[in-house]
N, CA, C and O atoms as a GROMACS GRO file, in nm:
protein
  312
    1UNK      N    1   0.083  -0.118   0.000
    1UNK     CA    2   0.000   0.000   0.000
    1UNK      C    3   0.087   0.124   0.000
    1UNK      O    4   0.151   0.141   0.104
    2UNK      N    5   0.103   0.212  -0.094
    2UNK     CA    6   0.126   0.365  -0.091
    2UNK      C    7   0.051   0.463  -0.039
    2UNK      O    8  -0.064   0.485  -0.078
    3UNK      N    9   0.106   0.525   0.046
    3UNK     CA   10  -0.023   0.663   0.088
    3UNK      C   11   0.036   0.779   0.013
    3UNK      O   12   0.140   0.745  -0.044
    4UNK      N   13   0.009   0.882  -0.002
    4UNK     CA   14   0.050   0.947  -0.083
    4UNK      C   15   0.063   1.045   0.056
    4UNK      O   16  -0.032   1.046   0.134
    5UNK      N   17   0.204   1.142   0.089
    5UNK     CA   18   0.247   1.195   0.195
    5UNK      C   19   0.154   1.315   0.177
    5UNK      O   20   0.103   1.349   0.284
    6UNK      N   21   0.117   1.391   0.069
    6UNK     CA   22   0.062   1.496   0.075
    6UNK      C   23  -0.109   1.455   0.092
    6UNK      O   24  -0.191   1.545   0.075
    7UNK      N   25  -0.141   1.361   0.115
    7UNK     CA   26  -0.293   1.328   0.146
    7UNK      C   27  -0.259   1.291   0.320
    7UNK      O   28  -0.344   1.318   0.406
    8UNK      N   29  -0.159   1.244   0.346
    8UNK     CA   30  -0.132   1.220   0.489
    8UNK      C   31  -0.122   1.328   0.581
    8UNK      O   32  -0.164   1.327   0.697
    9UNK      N   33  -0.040   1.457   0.497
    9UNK     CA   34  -0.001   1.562   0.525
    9UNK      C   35  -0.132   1.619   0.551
    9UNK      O   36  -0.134   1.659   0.667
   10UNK      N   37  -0.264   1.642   0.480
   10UNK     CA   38  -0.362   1.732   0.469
   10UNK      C   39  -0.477   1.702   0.596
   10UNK      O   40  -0.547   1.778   0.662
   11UNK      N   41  -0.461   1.551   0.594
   11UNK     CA   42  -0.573   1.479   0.704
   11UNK      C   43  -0.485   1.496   0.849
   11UNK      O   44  -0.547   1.558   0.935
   12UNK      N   45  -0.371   1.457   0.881
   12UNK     CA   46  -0.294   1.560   1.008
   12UNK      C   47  -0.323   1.684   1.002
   12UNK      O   48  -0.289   1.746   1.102
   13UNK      N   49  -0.379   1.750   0.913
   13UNK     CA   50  -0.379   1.897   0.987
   13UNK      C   51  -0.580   1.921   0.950
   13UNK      O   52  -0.648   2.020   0.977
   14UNK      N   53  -0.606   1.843   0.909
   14UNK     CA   54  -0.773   1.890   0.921
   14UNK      C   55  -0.786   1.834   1.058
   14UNK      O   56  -0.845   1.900   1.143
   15UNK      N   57  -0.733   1.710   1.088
   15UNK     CA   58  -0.722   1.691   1.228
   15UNK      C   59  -0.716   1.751   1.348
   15UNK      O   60  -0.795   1.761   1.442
   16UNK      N   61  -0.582   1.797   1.322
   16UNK     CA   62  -0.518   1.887   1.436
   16UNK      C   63  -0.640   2.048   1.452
   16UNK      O   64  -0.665   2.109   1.556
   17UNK      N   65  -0.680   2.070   1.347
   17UNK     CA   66  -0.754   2.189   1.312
   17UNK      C   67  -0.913   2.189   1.394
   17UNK      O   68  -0.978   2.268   1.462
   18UNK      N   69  -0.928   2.045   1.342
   18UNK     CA   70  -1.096   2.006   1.448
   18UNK      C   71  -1.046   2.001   1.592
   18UNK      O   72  -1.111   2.042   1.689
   19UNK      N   73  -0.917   1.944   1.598
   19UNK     CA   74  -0.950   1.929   1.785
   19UNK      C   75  -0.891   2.039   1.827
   19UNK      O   76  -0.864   2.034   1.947
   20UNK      N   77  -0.851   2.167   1.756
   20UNK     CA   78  -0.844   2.252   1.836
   20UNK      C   79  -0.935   2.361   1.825
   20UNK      O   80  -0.930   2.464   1.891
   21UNK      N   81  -1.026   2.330   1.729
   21UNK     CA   82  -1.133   2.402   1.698
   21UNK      C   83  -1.284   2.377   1.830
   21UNK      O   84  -1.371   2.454   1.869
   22UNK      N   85  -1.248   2.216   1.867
   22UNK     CA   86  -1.336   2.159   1.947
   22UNK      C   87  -1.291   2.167   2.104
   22UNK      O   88  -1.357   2.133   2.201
   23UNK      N   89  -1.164   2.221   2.101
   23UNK     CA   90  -1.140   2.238   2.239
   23UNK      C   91  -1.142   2.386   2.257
   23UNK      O   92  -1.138   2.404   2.378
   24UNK      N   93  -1.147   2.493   2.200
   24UNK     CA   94  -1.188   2.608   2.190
   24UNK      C   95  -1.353   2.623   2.212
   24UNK      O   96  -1.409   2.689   2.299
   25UNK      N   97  -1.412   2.544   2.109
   25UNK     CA   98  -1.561   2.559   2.188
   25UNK      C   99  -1.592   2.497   2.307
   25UNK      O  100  -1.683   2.553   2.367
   26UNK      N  101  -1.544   2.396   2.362
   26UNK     CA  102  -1.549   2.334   2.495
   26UNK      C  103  -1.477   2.468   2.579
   26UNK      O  104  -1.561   2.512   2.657
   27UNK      N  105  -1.371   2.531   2.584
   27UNK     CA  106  -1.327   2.652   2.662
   27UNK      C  107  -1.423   2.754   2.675
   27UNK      O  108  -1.445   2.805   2.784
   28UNK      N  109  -1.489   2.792   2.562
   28UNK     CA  110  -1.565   2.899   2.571
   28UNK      C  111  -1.715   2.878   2.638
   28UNK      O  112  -1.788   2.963   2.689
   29UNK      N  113  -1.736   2.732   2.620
   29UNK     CA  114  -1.836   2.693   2.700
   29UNK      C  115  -1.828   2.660   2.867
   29UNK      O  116  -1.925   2.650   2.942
   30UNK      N  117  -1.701   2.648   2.899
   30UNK     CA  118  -1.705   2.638   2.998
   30UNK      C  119  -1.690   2.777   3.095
   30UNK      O  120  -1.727   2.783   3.212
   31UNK      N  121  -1.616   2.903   3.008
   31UNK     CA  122  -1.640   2.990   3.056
   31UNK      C  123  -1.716   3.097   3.106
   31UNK      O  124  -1.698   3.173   3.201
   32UNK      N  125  -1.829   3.084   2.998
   32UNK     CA  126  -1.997   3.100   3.027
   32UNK      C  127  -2.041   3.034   3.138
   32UNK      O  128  -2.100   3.105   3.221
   33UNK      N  129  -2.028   2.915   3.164
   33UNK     CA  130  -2.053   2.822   3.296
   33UNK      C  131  -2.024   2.901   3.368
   33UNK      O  132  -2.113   2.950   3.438
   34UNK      N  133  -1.860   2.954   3.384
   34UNK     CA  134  -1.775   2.950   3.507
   34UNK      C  135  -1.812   3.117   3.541
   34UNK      O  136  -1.782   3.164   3.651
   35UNK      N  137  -1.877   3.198   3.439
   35UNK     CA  138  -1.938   3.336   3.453
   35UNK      C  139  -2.082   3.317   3.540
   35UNK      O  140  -2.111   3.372   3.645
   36UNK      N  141  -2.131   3.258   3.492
   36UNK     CA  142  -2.283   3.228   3.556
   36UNK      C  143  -2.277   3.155   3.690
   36UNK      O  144  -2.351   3.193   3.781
   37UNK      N  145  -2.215   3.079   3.705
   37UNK     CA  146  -2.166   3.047   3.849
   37UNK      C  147  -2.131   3.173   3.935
   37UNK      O  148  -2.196   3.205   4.035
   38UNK      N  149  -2.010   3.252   3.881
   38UNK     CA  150  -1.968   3.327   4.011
   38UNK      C  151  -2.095   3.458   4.019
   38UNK      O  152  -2.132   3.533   4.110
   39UNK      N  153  -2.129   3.443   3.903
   39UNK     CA  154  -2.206   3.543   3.975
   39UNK      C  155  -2.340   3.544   3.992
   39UNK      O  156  -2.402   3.649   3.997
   40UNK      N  157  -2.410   3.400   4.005
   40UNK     CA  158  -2.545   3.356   4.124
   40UNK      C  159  -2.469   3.367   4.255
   40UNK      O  160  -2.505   3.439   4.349
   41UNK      N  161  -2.359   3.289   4.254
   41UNK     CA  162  -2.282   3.302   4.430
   41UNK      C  163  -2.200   3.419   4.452
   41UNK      O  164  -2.168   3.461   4.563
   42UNK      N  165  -2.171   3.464   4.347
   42UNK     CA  166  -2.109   3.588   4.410
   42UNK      C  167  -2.147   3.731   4.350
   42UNK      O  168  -2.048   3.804   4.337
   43UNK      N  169  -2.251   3.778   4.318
   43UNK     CA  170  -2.320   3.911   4.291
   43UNK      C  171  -2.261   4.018   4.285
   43UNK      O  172  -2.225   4.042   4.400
   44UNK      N  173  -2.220   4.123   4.199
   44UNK     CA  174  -2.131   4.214   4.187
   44UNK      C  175  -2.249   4.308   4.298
   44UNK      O  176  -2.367   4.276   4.309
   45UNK      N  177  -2.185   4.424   4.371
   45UNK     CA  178  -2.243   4.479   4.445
   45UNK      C  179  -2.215   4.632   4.397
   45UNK      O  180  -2.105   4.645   4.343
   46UNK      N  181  -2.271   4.715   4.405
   46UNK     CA  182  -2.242   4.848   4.328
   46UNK      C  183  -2.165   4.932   4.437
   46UNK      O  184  -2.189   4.926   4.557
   47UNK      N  185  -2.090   4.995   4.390
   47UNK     CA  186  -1.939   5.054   4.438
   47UNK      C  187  -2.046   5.173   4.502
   47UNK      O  188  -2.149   5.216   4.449
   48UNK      N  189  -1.973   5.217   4.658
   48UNK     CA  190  -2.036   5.345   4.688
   48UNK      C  191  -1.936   5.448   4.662
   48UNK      O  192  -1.814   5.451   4.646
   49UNK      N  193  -2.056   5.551   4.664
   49UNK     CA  194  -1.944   5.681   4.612
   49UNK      C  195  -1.923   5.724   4.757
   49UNK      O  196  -1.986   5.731   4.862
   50UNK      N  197  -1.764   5.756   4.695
   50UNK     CA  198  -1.747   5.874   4.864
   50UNK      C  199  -1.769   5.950   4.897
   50UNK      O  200  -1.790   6.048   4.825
   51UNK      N  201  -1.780   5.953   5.057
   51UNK     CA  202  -1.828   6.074   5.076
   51UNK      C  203  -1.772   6.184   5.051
   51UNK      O  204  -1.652   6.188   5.021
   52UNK      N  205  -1.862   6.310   5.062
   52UNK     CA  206  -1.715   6.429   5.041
   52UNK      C  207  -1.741   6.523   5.157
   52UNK      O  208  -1.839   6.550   5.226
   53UNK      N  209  -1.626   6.558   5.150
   53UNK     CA  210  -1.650   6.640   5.312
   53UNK      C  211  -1.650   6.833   5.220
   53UNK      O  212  -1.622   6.914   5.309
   54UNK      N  213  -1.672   6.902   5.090
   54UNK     CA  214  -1.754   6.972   5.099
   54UNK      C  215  -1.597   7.131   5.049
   54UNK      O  216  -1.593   7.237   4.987
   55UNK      N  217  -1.513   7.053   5.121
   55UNK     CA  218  -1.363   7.148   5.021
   55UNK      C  219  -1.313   7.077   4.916
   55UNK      O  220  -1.192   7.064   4.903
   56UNK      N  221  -1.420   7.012   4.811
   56UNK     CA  222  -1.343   7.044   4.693
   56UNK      C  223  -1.376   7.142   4.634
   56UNK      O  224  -1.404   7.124   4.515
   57UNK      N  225  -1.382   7.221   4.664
   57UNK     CA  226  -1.336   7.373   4.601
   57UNK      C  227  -1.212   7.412   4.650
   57UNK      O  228  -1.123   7.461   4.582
   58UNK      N  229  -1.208   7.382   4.804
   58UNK     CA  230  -1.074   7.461   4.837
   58UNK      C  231  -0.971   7.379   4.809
   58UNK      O  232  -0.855   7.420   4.806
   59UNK      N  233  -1.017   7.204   4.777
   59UNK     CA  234  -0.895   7.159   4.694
   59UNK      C  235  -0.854   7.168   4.587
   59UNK      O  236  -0.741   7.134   4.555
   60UNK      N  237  -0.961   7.232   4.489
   60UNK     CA  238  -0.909   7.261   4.367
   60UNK      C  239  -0.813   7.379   4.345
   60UNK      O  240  -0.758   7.384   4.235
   61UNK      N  241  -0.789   7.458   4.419
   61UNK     CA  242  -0.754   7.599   4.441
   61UNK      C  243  -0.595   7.522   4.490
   61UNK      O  244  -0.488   7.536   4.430
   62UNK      N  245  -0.611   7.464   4.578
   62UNK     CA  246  -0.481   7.423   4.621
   62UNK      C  247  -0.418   7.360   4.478
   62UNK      O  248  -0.312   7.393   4.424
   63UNK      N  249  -0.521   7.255   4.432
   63UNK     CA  250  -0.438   7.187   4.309
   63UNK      C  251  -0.374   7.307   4.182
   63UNK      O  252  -0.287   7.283   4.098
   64UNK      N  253  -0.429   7.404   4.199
   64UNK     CA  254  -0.417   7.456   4.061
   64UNK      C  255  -0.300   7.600   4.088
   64UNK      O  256  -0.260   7.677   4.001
   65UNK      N  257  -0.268   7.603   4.229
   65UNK     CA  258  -0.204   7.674   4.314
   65UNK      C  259  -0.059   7.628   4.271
   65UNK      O  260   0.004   7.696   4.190
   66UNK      N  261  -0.005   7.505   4.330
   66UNK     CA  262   0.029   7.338   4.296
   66UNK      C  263   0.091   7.353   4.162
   66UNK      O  264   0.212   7.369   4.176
   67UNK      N  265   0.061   7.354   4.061
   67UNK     CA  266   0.053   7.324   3.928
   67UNK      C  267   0.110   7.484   3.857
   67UNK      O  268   0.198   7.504   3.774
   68UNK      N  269   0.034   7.569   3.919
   68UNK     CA  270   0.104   7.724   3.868
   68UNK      C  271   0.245   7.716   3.913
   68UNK      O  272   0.332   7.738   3.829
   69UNK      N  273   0.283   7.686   4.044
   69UNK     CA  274   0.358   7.697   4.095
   69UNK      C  275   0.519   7.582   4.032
   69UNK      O  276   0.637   7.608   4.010
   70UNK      N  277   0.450   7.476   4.024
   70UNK     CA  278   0.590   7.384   3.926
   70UNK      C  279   0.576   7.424   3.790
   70UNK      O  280   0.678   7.401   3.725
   71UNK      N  281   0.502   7.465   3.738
   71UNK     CA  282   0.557   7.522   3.596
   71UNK      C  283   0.617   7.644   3.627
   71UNK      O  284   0.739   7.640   3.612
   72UNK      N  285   0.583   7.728   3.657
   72UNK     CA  286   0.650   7.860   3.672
   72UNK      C  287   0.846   7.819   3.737
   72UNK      O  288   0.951   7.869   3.698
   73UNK      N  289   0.825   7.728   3.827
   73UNK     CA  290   0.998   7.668   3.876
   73UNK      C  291   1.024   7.598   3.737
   73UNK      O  292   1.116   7.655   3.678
   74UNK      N  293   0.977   7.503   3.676
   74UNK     CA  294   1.037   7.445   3.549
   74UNK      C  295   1.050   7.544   3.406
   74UNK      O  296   1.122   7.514   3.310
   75UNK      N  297   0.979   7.647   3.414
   75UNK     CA  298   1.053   7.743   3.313
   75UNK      C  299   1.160   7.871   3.382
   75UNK      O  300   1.198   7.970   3.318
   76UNK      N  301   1.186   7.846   3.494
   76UNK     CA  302   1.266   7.948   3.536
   76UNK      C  303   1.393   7.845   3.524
   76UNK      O  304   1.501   7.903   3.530
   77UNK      N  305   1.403   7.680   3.508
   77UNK     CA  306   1.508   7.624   3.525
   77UNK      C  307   1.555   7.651   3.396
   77UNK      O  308   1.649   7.728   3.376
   78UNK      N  309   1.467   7.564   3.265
   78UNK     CA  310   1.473   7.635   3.148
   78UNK      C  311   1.547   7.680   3.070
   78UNK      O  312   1.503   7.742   2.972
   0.00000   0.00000   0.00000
């Protein structure tokens, strides 16, 4: 019996091509699983905002105080 290497050659890689085509959909299926799991048991909970205590104004003033102040030193170095 002769096989012909380039028919051997083509069925190794339709091969190789399905089972990694079939273990890609088995991954992606299991990751849907593994999404729906954590989050019946574990429920994202919504982030609270912080509080503010009412000077950000007077922190912005500081920031921009701050900021005048190192540019004005970095063009006097310059």
């Amino acid at each position: 019996m002769e096989y012909s290497l380039v028919g051997e050659g083509l069925k190794f890689m339709v091969l190789g091509m399905l089972i990694v085509f079939a273990f890609l959909v088995v991954l992606v299926q299991v990751m849907k699983l593994q999404a729906k799991l954590i989050n019946k048991f574990f429920p994202e909970q919504p982030a609270e905002a912080p509080k503010s205590s009412g000077t950000n104004a007077e922190q912005d003033k500081h920031h921009v105080a701050a900021i005048v102040a190192a540019v004005t030193d970095f063009r006097k170095q310059s």
